[in-house]
C-alpha positions in Angstrom: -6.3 -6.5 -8.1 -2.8 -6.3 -9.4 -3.5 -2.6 -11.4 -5.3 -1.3 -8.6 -2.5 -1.6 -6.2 0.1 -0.7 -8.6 -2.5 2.8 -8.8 -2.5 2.9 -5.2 1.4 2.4 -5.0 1.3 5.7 -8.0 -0.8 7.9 -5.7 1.2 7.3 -2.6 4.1 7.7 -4.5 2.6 11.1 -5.4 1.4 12.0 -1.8 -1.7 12.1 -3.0 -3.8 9.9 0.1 -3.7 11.0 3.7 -2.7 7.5 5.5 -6.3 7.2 6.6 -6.8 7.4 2.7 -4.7 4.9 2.1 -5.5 2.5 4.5 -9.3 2.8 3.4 -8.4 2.2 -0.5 -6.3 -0.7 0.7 -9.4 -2.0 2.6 -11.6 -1.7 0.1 -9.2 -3.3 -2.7 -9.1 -6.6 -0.6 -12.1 -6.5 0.4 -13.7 -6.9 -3.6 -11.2 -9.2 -5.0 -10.3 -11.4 -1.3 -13.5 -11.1 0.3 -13.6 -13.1 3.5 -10.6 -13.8 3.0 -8.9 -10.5 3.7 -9.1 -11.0 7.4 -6.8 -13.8 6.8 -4.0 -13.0 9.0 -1.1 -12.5 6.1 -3.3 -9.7 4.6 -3.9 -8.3 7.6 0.0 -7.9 8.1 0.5 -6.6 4.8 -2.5 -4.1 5.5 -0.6 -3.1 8.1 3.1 -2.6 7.1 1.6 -1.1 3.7 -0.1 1.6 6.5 2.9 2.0 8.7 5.3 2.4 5.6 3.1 5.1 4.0 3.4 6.6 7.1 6.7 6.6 7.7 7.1 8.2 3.4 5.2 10.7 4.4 7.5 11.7 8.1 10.9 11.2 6.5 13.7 12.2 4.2 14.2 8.3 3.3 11.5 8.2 1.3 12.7 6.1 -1.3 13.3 2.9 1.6 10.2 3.9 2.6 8.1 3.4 -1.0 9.8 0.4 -1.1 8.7 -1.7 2.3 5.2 -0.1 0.9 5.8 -1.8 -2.6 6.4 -4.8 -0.7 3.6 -4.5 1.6 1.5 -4.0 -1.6 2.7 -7.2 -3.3 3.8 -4.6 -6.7 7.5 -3.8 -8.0 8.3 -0.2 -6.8 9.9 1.1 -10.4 6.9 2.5 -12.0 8.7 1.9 -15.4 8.2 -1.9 -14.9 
């Protein structure tokens, strides 16, 4: 699961995903490797700041604050040299 967000966390770092794209791929991640589990109410949250901080990336000049709540969100370290 770990790679796939970290690829996720790469393509929104490129502005590559719409939010609704994002927010699908997201879905879909947790869904394969959490399975009923992903309504647990912490992934939920972290669904939803990942959503709201890829939103905000791609509205602002701050992106670089922003890519990092989404890191966060993501559970992955934002410097793609790590």
């Amino acid at each position: 699961m770990h790679a796939e967000l970290n690829a996720l966390l790469e393509a929104a770092r490129g502005r590559e995903l719409t939010v609704a794209e994002l927010r699908d791929r997201l879905n879909e991640i947790h869904r394969r490797y959490l399975g009923d589990a992903a309504d647990a109410p912490d992934w939920v949250e972290r669904r939803r700041e990942a959503v709201a901080a890829y939103d905000d990336f791609s509205q602002t000049i701050e992106r670089h604050h922003a890519i990092e709540r989404l890191a966060k969100a993501l559970g992955v370290d934002d410097d793609p040299r790590s």
